[in-house]
mmCIF file of the N, C-alpha and C atoms, coordinates in Angstrom:
data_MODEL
# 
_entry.id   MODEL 
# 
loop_
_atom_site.group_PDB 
_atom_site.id 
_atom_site.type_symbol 
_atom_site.label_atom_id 
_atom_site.label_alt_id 
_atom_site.label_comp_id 
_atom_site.label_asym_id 
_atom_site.label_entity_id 
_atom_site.label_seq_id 
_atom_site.pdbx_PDB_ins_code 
_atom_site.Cartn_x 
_atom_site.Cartn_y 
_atom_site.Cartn_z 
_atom_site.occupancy 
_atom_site.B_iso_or_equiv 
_atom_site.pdbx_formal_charge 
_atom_site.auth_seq_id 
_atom_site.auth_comp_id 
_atom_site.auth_asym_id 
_atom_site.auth_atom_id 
_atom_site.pdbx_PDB_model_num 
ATOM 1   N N  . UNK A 1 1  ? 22.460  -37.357 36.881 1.00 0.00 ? 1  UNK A N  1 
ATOM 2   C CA . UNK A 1 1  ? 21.633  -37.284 35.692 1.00 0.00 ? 1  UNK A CA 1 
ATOM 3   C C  . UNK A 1 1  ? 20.171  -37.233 36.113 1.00 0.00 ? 1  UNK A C  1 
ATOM 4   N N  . UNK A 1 2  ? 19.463  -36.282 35.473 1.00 0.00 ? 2  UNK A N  1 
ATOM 5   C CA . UNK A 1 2  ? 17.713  -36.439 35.722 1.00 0.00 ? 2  UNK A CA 1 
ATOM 6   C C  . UNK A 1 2  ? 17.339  -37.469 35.373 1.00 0.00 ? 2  UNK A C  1 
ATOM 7   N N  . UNK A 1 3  ? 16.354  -37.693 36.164 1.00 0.00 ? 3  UNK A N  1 
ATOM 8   C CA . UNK A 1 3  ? 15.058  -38.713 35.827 1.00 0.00 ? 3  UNK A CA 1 
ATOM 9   C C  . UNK A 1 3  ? 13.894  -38.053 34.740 1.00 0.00 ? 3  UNK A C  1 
ATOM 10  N N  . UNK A 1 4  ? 13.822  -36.602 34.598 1.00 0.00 ? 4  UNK A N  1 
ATOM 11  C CA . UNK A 1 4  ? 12.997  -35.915 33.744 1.00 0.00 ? 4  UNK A CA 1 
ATOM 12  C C  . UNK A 1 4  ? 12.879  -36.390 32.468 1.00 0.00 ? 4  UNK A C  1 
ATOM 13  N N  . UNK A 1 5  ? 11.924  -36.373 31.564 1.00 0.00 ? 5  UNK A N  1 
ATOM 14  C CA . UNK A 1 5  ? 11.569  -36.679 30.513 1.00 0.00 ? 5  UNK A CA 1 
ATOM 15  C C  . UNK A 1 5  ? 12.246  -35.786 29.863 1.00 0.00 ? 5  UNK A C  1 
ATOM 16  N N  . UNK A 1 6  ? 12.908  -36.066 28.401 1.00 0.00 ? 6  UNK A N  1 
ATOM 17  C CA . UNK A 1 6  ? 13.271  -34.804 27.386 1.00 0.00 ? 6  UNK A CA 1 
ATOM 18  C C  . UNK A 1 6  ? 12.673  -35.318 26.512 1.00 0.00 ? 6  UNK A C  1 
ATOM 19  N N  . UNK A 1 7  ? 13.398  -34.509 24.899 1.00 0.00 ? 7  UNK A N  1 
ATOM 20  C CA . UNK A 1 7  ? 13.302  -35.037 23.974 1.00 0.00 ? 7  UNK A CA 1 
ATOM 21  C C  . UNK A 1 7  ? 13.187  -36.669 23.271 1.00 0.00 ? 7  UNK A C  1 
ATOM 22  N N  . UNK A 1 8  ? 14.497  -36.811 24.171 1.00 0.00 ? 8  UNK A N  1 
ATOM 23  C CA . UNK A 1 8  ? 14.961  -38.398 23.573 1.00 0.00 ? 8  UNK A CA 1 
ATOM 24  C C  . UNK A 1 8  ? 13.577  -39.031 23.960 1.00 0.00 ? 8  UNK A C  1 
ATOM 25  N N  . UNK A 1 9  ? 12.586  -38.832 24.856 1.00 0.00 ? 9  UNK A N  1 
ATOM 26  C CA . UNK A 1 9  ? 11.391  -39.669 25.156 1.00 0.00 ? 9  UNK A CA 1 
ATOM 27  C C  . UNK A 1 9  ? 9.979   -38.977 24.039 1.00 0.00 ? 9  UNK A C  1 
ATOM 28  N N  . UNK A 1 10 ? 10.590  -38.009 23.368 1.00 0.00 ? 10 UNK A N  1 
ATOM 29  C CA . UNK A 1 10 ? 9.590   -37.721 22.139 1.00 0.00 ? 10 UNK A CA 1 
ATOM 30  C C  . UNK A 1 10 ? 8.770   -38.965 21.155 1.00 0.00 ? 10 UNK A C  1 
ATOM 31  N N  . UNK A 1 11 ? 7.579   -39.352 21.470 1.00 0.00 ? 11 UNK A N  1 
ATOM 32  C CA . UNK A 1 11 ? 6.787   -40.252 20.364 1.00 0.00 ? 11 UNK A CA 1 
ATOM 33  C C  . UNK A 1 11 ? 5.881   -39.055 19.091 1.00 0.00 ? 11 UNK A C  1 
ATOM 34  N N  . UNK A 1 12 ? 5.878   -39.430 18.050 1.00 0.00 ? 12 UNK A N  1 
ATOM 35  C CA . UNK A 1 12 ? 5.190   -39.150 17.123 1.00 0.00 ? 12 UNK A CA 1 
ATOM 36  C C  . UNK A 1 12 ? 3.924   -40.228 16.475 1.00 0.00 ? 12 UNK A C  1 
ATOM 37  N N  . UNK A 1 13 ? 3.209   -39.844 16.166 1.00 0.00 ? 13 UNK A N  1 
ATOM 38  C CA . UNK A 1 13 ? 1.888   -40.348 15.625 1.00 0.00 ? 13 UNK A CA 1 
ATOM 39  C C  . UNK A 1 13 ? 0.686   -39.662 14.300 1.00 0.00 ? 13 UNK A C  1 
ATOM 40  N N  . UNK A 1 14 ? 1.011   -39.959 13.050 1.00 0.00 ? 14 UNK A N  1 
ATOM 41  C CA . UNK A 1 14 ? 0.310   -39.343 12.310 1.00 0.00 ? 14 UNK A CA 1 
ATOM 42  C C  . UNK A 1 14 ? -0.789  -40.249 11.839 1.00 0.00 ? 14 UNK A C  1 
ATOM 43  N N  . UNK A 1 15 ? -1.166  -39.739 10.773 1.00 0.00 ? 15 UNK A N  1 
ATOM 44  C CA . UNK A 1 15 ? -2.575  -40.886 10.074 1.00 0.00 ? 15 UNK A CA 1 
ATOM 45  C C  . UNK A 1 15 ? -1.530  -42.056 9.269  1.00 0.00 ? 15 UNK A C  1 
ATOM 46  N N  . UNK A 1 16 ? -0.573  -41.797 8.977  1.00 0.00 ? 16 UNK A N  1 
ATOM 47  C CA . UNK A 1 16 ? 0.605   -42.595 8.670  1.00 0.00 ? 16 UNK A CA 1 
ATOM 48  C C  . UNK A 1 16 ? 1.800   -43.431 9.265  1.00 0.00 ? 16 UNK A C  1 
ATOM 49  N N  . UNK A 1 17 ? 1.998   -42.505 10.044 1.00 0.00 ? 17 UNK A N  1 
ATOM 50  C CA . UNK A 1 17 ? 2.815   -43.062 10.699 1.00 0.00 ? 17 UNK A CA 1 
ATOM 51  C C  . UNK A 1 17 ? 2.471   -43.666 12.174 1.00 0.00 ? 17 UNK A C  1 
ATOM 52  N N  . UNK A 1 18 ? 2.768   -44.850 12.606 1.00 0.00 ? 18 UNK A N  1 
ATOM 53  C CA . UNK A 1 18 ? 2.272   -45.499 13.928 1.00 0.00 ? 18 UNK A CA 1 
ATOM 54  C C  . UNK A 1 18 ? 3.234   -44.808 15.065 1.00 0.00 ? 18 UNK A C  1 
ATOM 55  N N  . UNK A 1 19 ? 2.420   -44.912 16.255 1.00 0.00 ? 19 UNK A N  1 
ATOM 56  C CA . UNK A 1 19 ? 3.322   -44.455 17.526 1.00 0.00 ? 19 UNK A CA 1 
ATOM 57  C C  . UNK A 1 19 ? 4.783   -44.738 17.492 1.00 0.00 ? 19 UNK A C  1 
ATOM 58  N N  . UNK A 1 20 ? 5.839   -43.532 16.916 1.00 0.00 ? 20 UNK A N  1 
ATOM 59  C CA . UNK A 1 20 ? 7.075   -44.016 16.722 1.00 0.00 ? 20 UNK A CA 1 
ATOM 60  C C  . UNK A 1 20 ? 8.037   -42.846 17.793 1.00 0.00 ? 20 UNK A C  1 
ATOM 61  N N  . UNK A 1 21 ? 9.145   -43.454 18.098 1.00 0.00 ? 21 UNK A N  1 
ATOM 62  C CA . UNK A 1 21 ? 10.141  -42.588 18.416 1.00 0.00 ? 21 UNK A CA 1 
ATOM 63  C C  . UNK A 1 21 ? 10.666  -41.477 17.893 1.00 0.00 ? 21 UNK A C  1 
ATOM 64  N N  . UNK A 1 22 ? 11.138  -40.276 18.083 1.00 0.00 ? 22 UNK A N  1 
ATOM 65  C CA . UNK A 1 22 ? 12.058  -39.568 17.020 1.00 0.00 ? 22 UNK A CA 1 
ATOM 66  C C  . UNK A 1 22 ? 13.061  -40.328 16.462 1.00 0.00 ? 22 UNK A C  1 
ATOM 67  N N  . UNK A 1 23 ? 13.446  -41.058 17.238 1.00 0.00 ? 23 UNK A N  1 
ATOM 68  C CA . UNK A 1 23 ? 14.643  -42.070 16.831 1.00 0.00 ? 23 UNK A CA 1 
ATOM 69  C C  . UNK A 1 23 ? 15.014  -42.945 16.083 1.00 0.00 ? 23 UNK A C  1 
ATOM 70  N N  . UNK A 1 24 ? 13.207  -43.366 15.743 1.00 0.00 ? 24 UNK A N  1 
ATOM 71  C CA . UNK A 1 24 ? 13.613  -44.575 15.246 1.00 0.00 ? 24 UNK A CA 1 
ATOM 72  C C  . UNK A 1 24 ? 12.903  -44.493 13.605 1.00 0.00 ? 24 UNK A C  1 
ATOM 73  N N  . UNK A 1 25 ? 12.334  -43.148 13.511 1.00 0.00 ? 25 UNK A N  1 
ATOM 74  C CA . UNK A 1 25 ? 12.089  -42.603 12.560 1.00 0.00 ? 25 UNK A CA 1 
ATOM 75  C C  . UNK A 1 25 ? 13.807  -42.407 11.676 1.00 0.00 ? 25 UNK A C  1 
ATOM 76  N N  . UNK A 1 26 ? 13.505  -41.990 9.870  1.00 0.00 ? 26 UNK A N  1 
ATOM 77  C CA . UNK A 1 26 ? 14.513  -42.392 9.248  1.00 0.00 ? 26 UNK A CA 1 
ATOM 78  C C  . UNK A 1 26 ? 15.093  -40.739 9.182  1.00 0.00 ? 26 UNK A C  1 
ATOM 79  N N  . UNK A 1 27 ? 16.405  -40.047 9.415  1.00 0.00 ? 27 UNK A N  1 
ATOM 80  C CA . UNK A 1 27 ? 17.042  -39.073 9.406  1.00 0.00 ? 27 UNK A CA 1 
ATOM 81  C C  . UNK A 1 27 ? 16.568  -38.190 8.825  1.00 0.00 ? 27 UNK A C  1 
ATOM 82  N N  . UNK A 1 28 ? 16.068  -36.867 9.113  1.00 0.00 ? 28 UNK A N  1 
ATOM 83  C CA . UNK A 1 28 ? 15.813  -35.768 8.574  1.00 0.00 ? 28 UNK A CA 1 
ATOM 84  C C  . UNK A 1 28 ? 14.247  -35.190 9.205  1.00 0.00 ? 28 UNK A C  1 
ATOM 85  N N  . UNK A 1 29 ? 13.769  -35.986 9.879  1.00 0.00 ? 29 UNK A N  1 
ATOM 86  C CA . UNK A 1 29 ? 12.139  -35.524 10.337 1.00 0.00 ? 29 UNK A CA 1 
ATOM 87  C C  . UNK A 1 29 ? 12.672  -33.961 11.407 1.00 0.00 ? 29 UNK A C  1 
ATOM 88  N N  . UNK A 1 30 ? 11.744  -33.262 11.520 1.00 0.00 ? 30 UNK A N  1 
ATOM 89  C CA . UNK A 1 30 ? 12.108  -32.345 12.270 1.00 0.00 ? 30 UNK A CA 1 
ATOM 90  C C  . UNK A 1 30 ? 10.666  -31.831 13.379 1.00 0.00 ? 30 UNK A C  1 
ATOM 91  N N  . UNK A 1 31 ? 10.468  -31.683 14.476 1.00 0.00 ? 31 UNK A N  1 
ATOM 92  C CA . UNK A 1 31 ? 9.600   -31.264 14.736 1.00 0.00 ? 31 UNK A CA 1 
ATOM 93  C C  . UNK A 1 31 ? 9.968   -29.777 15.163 1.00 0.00 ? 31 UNK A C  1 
ATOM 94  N N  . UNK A 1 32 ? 8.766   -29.015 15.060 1.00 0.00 ? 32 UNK A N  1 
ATOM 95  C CA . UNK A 1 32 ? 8.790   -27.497 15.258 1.00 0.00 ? 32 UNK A CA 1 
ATOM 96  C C  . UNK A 1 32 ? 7.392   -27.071 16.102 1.00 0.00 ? 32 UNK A C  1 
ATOM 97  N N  . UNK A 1 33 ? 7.423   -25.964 16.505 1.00 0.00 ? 33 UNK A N  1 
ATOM 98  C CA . UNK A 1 33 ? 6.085   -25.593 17.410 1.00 0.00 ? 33 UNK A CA 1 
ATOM 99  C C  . UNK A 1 33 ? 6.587   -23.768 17.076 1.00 0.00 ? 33 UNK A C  1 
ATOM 100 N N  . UNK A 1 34 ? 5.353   -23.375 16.436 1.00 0.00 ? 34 UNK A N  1 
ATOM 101 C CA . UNK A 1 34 ? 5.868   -21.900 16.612 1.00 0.00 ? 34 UNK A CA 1 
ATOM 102 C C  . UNK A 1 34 ? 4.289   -21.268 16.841 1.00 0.00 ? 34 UNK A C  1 
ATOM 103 N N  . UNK A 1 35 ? 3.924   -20.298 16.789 1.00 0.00 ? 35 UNK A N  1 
ATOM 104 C CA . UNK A 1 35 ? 2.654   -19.375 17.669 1.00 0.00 ? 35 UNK A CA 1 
ATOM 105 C C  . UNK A 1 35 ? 1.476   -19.693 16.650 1.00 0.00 ? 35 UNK A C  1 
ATOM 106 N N  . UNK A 1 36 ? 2.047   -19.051 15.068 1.00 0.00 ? 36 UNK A N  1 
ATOM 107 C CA . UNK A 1 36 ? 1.342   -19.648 14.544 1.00 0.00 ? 36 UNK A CA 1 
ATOM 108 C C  . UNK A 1 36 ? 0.799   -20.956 14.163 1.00 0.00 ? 36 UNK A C  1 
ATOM 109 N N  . UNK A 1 37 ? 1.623   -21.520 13.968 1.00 0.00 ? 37 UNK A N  1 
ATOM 110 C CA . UNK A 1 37 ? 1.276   -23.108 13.112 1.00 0.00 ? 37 UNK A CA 1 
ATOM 111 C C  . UNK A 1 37 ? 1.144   -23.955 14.054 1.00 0.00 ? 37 UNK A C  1 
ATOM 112 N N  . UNK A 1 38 ? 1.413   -23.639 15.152 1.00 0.00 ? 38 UNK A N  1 
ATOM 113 C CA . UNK A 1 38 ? 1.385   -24.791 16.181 1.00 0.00 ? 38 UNK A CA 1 
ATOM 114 C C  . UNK A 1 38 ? 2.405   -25.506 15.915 1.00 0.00 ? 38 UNK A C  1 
ATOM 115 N N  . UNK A 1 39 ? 2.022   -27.148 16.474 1.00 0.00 ? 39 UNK A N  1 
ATOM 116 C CA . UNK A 1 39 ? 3.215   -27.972 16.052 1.00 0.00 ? 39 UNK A CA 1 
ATOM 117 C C  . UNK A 1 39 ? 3.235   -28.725 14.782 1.00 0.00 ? 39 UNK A C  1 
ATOM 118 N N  . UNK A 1 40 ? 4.134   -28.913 14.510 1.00 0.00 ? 40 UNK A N  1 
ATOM 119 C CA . UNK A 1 40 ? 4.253   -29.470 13.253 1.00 0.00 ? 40 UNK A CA 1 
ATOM 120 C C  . UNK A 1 40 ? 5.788   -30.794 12.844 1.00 0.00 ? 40 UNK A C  1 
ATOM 121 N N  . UNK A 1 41 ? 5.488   -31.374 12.507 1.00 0.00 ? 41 UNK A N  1 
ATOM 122 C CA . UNK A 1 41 ? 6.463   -32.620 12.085 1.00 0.00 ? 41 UNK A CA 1 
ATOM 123 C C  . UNK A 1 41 ? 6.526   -32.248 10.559 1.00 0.00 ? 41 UNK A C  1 
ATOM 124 N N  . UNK A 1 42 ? 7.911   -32.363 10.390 1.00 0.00 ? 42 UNK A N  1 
ATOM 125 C CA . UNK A 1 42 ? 8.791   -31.806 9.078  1.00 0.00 ? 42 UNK A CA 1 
ATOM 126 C C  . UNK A 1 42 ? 9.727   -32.777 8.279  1.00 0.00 ? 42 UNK A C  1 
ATOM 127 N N  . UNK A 1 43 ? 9.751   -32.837 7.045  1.00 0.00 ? 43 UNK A N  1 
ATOM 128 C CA . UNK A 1 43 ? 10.722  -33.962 6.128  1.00 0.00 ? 43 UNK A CA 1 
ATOM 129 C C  . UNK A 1 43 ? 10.800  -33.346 4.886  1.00 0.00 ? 43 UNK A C  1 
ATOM 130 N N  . UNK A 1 44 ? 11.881  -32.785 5.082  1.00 0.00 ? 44 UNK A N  1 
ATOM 131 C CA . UNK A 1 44 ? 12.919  -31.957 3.859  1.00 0.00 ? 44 UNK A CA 1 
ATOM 132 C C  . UNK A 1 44 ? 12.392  -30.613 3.828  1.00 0.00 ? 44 UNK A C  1 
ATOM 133 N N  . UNK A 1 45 ? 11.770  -30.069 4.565  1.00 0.00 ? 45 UNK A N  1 
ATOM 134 C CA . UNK A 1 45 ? 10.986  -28.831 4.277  1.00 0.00 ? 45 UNK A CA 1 
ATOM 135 C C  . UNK A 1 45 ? 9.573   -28.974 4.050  1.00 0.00 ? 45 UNK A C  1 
ATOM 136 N N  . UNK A 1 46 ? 8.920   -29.975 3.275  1.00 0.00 ? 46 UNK A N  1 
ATOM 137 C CA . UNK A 1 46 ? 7.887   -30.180 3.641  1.00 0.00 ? 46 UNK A CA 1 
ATOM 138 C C  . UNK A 1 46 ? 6.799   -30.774 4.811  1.00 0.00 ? 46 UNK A C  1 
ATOM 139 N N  . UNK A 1 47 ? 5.910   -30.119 5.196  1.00 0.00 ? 47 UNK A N  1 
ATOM 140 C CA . UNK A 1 47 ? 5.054   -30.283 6.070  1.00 0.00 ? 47 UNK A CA 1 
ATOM 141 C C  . UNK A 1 47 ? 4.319   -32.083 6.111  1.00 0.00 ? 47 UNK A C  1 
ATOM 142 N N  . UNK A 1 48 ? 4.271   -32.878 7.515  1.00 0.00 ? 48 UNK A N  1 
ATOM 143 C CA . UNK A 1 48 ? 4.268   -34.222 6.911  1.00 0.00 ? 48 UNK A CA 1 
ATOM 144 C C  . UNK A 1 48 ? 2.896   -34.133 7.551  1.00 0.00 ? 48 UNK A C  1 
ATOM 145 N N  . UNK A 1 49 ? 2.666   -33.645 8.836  1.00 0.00 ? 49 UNK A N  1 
ATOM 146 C CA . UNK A 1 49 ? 1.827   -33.262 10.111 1.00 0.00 ? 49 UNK A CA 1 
ATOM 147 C C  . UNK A 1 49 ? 1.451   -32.211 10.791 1.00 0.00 ? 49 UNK A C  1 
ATOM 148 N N  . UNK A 1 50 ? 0.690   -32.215 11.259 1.00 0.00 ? 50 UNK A N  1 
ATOM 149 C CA . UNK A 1 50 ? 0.544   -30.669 11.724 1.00 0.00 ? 50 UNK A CA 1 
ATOM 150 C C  . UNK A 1 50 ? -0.938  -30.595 12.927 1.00 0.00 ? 50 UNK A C  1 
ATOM 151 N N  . UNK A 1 51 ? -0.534  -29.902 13.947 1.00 0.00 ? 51 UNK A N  1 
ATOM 152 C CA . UNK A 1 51 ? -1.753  -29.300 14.745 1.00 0.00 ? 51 UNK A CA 1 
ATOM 153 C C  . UNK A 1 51 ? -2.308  -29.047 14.053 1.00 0.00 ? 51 UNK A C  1 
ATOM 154 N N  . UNK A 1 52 ? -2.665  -27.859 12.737 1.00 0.00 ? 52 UNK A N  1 
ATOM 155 C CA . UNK A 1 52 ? -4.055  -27.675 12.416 1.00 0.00 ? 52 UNK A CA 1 
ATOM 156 C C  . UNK A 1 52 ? -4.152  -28.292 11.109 1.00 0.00 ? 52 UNK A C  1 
ATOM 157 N N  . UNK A 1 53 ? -3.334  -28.940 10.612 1.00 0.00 ? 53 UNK A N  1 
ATOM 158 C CA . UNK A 1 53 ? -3.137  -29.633 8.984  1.00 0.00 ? 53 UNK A CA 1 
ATOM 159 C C  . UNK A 1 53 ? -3.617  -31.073 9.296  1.00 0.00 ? 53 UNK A C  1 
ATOM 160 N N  . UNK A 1 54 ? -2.657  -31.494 8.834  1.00 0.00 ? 54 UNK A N  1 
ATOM 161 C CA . UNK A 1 54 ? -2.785  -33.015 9.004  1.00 0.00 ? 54 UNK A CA 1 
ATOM 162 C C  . UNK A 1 54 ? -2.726  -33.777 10.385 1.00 0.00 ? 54 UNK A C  1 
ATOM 163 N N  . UNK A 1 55 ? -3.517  -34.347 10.583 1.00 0.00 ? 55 UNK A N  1 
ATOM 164 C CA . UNK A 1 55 ? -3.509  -34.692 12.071 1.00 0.00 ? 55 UNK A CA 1 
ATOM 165 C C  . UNK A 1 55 ? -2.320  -35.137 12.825 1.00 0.00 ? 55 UNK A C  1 
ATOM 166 N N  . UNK A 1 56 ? -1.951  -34.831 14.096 1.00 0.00 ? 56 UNK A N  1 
ATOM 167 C CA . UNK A 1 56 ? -0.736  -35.307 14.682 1.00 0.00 ? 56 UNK A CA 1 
ATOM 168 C C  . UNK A 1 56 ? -0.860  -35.656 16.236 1.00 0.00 ? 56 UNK A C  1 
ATOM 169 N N  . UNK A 1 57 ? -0.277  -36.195 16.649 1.00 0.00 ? 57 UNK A N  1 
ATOM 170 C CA . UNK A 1 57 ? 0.009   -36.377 18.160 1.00 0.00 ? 57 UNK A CA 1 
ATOM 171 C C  . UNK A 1 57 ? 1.155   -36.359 18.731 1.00 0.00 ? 57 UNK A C  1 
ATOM 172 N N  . UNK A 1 58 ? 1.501   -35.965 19.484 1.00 0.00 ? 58 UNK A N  1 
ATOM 173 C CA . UNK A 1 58 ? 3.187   -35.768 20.195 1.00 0.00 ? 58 UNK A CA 1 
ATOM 174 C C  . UNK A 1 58 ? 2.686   -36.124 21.804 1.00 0.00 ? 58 UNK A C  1 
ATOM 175 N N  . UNK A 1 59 ? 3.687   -37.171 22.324 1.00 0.00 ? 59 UNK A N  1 
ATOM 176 C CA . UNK A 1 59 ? 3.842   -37.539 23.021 1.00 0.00 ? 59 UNK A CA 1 
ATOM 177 C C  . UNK A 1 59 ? 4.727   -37.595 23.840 1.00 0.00 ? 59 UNK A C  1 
ATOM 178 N N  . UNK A 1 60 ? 5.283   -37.429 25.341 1.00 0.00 ? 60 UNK A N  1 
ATOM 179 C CA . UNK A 1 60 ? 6.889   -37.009 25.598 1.00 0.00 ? 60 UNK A CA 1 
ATOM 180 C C  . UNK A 1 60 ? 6.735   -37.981 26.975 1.00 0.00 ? 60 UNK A C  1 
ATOM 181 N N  . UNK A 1 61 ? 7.172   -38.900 26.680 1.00 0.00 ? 61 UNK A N  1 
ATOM 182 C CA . UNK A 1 61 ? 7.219   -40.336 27.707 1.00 0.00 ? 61 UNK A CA 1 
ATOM 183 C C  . UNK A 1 61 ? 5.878   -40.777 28.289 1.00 0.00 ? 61 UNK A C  1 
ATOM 184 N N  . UNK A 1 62 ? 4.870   -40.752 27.174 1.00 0.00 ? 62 UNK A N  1 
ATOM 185 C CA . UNK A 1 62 ? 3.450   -41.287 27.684 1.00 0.00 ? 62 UNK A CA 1 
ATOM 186 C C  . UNK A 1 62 ? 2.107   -39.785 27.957 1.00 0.00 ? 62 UNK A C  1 
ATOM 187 N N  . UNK A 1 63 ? 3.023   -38.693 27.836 1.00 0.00 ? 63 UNK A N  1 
ATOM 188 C CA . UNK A 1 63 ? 1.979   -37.461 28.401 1.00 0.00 ? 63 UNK A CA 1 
ATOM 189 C C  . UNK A 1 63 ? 1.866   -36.776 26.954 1.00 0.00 ? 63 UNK A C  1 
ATOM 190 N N  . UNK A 1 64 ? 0.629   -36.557 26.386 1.00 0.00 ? 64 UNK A N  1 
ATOM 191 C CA . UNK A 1 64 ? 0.468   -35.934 25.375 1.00 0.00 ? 64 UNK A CA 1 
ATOM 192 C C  . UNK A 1 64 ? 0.306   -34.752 25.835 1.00 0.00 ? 64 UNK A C  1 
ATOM 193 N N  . UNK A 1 65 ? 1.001   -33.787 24.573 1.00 0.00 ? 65 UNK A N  1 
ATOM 194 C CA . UNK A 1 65 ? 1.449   -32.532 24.621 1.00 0.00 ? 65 UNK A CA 1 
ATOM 195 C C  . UNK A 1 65 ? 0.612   -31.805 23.532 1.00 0.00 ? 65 UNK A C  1 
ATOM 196 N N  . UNK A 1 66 ? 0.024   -32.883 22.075 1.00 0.00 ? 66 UNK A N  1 
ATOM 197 C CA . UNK A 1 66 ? -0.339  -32.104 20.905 1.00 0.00 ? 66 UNK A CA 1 
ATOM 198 C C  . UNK A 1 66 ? -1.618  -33.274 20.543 1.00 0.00 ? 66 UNK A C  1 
ATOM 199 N N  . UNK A 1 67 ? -3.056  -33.252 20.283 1.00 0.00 ? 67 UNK A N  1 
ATOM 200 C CA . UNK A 1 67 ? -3.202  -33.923 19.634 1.00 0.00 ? 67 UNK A CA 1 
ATOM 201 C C  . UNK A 1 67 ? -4.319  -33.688 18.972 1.00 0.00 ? 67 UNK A C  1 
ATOM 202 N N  . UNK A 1 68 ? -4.516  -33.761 17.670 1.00 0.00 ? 68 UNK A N  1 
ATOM 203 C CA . UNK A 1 68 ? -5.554  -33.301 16.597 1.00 0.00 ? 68 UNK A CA 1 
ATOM 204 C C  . UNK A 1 68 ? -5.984  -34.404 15.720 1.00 0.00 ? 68 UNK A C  1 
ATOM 205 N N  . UNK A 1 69 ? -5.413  -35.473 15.877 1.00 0.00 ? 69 UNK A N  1 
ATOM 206 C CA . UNK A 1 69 ? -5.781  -36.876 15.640 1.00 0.00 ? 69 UNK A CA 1 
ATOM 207 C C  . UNK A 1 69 ? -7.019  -37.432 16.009 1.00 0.00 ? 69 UNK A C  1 
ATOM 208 N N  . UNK A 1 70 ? -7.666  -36.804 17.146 1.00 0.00 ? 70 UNK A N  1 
ATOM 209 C CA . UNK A 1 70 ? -8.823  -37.153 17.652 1.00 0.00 ? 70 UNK A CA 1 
ATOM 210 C C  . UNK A 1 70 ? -9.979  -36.190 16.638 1.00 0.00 ? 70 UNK A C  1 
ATOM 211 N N  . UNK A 1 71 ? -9.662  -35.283 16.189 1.00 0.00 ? 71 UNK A N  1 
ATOM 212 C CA . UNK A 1 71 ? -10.124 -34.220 15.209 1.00 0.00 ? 71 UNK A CA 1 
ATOM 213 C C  . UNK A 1 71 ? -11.000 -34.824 14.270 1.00 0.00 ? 71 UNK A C  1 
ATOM 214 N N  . UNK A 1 72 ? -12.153 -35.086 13.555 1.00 0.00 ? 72 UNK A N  1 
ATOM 215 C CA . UNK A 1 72 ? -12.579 -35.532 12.909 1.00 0.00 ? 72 UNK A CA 1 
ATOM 216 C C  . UNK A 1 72 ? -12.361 -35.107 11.657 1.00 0.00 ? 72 UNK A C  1 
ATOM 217 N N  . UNK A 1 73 ? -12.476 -33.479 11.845 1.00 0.00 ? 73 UNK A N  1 
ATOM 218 C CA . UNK A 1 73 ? -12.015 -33.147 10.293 1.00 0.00 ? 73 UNK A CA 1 
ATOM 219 C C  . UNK A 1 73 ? -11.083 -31.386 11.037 1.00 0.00 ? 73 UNK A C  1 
ATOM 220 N N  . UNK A 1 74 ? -10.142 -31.127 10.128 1.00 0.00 ? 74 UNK A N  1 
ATOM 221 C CA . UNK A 1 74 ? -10.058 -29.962 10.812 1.00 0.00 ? 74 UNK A CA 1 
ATOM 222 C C  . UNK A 1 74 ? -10.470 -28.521 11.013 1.00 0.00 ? 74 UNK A C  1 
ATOM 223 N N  . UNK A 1 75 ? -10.739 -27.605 11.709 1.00 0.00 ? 75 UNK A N  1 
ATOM 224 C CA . UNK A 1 75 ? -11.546 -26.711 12.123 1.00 0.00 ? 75 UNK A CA 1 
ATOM 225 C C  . UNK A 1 75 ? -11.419 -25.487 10.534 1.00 0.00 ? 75 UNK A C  1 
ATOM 226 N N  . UNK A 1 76 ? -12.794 -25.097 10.594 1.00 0.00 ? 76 UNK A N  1 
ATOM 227 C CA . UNK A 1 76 ? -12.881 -24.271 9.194  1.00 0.00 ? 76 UNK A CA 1 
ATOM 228 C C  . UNK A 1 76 ? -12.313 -22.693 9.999  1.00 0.00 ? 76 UNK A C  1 
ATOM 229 N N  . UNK A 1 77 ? -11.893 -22.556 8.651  1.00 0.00 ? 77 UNK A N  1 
ATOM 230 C CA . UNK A 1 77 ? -11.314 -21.270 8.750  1.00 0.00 ? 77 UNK A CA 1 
ATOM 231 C C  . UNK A 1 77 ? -12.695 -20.006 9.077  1.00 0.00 ? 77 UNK A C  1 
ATOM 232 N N  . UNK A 1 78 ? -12.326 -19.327 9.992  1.00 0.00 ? 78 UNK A N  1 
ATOM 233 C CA . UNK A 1 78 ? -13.161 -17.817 10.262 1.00 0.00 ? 78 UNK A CA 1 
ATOM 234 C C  . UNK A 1 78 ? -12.960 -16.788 9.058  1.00 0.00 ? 78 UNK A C  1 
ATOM 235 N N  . UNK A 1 79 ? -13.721 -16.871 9.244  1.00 0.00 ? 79 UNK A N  1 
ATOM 236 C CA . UNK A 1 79 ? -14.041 -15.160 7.763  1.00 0.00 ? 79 UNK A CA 1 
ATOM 237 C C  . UNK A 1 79 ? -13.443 -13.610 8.453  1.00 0.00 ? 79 UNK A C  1 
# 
């Protein structure tokens, strides 16, 4: 068996939610990463978090991977 970090070592962090596990979060959260939207944390279809939305952090056994939490406000849209 690896010693490598996966998923199962996934932390989440929103303006809501405190440094939590995927795990230990309640059934149905989903995280996604696609070109556009970046990453994003999901509950029922709606958007909870987000790289350029609502602030987020993703963490994968201590090494951050995403974080816009440090963001003061988020970046204005280009014309």
């Amino acid at each position: 068996m690896s010693d490598a970090p996966s998923y199962h070592d996934l932390f989440i962090t929103t303006a809501d939610i405190p440094r939590t596990s995927i795990f230990n979060l309640p059934f149905g959260y989903e995280v996604s990463c696609n070109r556009v939207g970046g990453w994003s944390v999901w509950l029922k279809s709606a958007e909870v978090a987000g790289e350029y939305g609502n602030g987020l952090r993703l963490d994968v056994d201590g090494h951050v991977i995403c974080d816009s939490l440090t963001r003061a406000t988020p970046p204005e849209p280009t014309p």
